[in-house]
VEXSEZA-990973 format. One line per 4 residues: number of its first residue (from 1); their letters; for each residue x, y, z of N, C-alpha, C. Coordinates in steps of 0.2 Angstrom, whole numbers, plus 2048, in hexadecimal, padded with zeros to 3 digits. Last residue first. Layout:
REM VEXSEZA-990973
NUM	A	X Y Z X Y Z X Y Z; ... .
END
This chain:
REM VEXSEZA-990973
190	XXXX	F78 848 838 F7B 844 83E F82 848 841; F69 850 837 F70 850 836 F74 84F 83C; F5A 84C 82F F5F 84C 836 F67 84B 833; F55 847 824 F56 84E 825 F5A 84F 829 .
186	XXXX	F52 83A 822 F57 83D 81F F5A 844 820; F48 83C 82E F4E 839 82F F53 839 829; F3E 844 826 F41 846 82B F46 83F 82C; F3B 83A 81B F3D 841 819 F42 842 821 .
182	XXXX	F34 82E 822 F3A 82D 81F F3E 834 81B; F2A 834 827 F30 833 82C F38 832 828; F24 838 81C F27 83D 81F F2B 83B 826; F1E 82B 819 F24 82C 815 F25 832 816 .
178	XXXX	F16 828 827 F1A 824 824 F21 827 81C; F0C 833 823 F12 831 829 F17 82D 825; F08 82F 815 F0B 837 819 F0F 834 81F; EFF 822 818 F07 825 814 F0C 82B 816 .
174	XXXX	EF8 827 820 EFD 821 824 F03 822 81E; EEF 82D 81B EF2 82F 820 EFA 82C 822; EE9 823 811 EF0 829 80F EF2 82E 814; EE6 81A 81A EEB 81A 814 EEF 81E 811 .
170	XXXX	EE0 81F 829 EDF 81F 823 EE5 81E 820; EE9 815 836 EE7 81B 835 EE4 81A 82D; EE1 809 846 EE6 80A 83D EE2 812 83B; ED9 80A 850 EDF 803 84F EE3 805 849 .
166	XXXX	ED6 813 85B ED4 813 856 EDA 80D 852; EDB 81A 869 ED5 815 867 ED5 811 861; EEE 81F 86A EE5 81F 86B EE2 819 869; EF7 81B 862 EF8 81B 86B EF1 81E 86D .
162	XXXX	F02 811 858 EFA 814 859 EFA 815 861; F0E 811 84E F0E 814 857 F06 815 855; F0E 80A 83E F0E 811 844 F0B 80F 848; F19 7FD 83F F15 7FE 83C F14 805 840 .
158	XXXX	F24 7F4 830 F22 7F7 836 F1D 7F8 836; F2E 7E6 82A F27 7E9 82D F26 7EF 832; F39 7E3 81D F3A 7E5 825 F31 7E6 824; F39 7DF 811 F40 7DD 813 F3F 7E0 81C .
154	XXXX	F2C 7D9 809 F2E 7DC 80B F36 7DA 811; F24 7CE 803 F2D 7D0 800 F2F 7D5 802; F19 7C9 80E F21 7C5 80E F27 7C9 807; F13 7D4 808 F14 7D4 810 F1B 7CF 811 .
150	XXXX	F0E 7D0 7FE F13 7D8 7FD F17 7D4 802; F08 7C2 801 F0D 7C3 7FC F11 7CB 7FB; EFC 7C8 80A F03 7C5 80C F08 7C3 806; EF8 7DB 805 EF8 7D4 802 F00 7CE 807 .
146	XXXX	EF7 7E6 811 EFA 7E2 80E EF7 7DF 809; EE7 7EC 816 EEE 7EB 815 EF1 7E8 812; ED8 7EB 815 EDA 7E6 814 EE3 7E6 816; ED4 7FB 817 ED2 7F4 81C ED6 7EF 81C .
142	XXXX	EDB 7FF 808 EDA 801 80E ED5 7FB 810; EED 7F5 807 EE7 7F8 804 EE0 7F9 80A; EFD 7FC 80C EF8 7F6 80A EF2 7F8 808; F0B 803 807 F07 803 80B F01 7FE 808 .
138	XXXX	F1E 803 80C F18 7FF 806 F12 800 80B; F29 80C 803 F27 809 808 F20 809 804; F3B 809 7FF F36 80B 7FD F31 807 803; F4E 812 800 F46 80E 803 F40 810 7FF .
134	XXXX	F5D 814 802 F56 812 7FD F51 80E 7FF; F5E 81B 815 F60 817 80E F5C 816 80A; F57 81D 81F F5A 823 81B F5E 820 814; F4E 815 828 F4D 819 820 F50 81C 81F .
130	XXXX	F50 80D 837 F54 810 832 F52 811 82A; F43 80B 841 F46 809 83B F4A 80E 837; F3C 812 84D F44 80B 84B F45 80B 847; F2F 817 844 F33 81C 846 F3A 818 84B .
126	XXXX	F26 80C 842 F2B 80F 83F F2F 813 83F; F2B 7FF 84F F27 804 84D F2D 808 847; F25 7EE 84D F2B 7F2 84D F28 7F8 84B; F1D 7E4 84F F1E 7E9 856 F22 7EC 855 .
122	XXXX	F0F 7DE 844 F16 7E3 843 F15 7E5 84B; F00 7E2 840 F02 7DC 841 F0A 7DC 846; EFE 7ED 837 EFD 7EF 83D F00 7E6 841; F0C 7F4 82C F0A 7EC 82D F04 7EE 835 .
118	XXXX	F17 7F8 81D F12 7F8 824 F0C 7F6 825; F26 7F3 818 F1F 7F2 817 F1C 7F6 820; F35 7F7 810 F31 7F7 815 F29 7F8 815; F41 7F3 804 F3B 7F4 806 F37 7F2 80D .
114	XXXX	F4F 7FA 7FE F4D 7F7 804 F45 7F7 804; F57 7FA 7F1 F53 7FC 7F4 F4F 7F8 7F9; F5F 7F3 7E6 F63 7F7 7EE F5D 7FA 7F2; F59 7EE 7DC F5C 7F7 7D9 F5F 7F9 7E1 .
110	XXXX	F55 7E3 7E2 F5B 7E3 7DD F5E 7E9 7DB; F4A 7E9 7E7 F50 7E4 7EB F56 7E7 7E7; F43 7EB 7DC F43 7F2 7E0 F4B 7F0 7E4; F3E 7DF 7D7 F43 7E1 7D3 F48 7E9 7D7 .
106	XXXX	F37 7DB 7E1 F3C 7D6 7E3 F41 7DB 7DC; F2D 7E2 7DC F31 7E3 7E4 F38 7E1 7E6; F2A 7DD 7D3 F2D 7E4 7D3 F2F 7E6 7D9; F24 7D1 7D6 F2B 7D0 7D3 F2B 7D9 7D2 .
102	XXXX	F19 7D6 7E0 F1F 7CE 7E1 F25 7D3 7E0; F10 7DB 7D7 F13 7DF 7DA F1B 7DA 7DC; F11 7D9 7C5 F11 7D5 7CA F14 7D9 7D1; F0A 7E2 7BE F09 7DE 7BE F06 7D9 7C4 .
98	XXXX	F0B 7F6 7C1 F0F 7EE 7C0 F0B 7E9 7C2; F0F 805 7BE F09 7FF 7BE F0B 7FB 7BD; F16 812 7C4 F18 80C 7C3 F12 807 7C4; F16 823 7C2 F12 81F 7C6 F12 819 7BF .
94	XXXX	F22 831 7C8 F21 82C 7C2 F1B 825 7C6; F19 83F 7CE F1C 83A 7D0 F1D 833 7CB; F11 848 7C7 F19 84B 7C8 F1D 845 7CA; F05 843 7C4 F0B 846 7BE F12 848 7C1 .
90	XXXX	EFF 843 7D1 F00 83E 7CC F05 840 7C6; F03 850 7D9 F07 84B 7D9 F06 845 7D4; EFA 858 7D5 EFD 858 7D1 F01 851 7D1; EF0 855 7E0 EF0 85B 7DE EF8 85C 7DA .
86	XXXX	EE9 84A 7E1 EF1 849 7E1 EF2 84F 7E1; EDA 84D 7DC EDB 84C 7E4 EE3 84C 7E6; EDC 84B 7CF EDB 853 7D2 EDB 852 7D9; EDF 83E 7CD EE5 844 7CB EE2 84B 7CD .
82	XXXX	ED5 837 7D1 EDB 836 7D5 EDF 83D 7D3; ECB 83A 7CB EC8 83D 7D2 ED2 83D 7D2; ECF 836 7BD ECD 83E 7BF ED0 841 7C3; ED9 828 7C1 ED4 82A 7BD ED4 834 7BE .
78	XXXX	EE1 81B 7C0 EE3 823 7C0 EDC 828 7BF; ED7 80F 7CA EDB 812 7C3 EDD 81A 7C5; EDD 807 7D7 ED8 80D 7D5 EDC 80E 7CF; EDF 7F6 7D7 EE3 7FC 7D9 EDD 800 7D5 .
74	XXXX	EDE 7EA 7D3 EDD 7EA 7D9 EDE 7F0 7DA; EEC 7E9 7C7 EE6 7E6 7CA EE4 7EA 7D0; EF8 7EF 7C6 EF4 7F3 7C0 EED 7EF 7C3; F01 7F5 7D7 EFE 7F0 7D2 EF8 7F2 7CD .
70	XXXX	F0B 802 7D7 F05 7FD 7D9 F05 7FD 7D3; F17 80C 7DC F17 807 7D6 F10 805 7DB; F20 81E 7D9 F18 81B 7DC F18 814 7DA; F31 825 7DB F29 823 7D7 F24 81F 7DA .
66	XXXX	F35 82D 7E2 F38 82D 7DE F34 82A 7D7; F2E 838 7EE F2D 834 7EC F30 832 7E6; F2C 846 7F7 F32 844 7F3 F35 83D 7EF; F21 847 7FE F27 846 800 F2C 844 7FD .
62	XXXX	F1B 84B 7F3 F1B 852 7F8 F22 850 7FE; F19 841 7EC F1D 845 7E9 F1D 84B 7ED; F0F 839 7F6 F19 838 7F3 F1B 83D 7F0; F04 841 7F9 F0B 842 7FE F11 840 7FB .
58	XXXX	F00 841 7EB F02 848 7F0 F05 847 7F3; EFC 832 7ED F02 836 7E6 F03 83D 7E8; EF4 832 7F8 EFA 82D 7F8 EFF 830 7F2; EEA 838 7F4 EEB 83A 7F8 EF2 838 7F8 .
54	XXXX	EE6 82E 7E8 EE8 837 7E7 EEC 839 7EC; EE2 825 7EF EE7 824 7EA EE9 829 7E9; ED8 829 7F7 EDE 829 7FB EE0 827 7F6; ECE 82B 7EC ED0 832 7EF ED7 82E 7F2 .
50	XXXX	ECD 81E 7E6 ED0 823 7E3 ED2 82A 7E6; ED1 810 7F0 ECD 816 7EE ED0 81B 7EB; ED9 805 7EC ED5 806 7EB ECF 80D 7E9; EE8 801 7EF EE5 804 7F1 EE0 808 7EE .
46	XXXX	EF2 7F5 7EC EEA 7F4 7EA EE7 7F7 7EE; EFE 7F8 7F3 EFC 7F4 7F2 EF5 7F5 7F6; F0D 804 7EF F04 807 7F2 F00 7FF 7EF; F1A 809 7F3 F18 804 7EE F10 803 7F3 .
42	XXXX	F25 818 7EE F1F 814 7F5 F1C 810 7F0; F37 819 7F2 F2F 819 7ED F2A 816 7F2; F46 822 7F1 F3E 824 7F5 F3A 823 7F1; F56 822 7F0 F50 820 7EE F4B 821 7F3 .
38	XXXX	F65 828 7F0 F5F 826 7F4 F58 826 7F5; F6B 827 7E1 F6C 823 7EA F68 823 7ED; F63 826 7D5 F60 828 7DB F64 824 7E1; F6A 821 7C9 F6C 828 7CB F6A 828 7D2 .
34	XXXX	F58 81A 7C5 F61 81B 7C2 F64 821 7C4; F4D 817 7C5 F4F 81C 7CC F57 81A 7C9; F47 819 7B6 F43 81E 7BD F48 81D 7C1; F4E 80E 7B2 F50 814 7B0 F4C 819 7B6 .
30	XXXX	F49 803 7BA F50 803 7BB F51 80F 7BA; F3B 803 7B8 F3D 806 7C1 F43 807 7BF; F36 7FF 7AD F38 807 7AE F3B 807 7B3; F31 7F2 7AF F38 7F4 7AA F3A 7F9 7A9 .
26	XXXX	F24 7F6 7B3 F2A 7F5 7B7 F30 7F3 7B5; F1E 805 7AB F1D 7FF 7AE F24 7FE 7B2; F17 816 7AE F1B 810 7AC F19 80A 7AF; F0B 821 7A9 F0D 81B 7AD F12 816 7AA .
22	XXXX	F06 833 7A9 F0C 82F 7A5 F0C 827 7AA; EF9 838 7A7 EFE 836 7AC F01 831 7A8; EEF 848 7A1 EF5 842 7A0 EFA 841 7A5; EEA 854 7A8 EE5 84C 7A7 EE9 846 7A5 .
18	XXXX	EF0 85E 7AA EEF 85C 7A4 EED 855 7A2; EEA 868 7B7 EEF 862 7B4 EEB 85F 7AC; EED 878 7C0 EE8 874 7BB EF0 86E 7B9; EEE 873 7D1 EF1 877 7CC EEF 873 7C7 .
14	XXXX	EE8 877 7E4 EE8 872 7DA EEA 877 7D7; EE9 87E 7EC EEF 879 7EB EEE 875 7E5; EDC 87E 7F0 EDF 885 7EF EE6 883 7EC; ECF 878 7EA ED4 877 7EC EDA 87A 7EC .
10	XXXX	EBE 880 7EC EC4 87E 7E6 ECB 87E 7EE; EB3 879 7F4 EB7 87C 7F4 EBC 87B 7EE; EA1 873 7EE EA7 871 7F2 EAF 877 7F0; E93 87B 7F1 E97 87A 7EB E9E 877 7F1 .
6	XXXX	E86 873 7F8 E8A 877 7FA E90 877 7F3; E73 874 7EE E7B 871 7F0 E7F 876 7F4; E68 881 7F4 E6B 87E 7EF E72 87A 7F2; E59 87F 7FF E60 881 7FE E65 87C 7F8 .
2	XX	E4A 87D 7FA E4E 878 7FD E56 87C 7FA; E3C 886 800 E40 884 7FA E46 881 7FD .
END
């Protein structure tokens, strides 16, 4: 007699959510980060699967993320999978669908916001670069990275220290890095 499915674990860290995700667009970025000297967004270019889409709105609002912006194309809907896998983070972090990534980036410039992309191309590591200022960081889509339109409005490239085999880390691994260095260098005290 063939052993019944394994029931997958309940995720000790979900908190029931109310299926509603509030999304702006990008005539909200002003009001979203008004007040925020020092901004913290992650701009997620046409990341695809919906577990690392989840994955990616847990760490920003686990790292203090001001708001999340991707493109309404090419990008995973908000769906189910994403907002049980965020484990809350889709509602706590305001999430920005826009159009044109381009002209949100270029509008993020004008809000003072520095943008830095990561790049495996790049010999500048992240851990040089100064993020203690308003910064948004921008992660690429998985295999593919970038779009070269993000890639050129971005204002700096880095990329992470890979010191083993393996050429690049998961997407929403590489987020966690990437916007917990930028927690820990705000945290150092000079």
């Amino acid at each position: 007699m063939p052993k019944p499915a394994p029931v997958a674990r309940q995720n000790r860290h979900s908190s029931p959510t109310t299926g509603h995700v509030p999304v702006y667009d990008e005539d909200d970025l002003g009001a979203i980060l008004e007040g925020k000297e020092n901004a913290l967004v992650l701009i997620l270019d046409c990341i695809q699967d919906p577990h690392n889409l989840g994955a990616c709105l847990r760490t920003a609002d686990a790292a203090g993320c001001d708001c999340v912006v991707m493109p309404k194309d090419k990008s995973a809907p908000i769906s189910d999978t994403v907002i049980r896998v965020s484990c809350g983070g889709a509602e706590n972090v305001p999430l920005v669908r826009v159009t044109n990534l381009a002209r949100a980036m270029d509008k993020l410039k004008k809000l003072g916001i520095w943008i830095v992309g990561t790049a495996d191309e790049t010999t500048k590591s992240l851990y040089d670069m100064d993020l203690k200022g308003p910064t948004a960081i921008v992660m690429g889509a998985e295999g593919d990275g970038m779009r070269r339109l993000t890639g050129e409005h971005c204002d700096f490239l880095v990329r992470i220290p890979m010191i083993g085999r393996v050429p690049c880390l998961n997407v929403s691994v590489a987020t966690g890095v990437s916007l917990f260095e930028v927690v820990r260098q705000r945290q150092v005290k000079t």
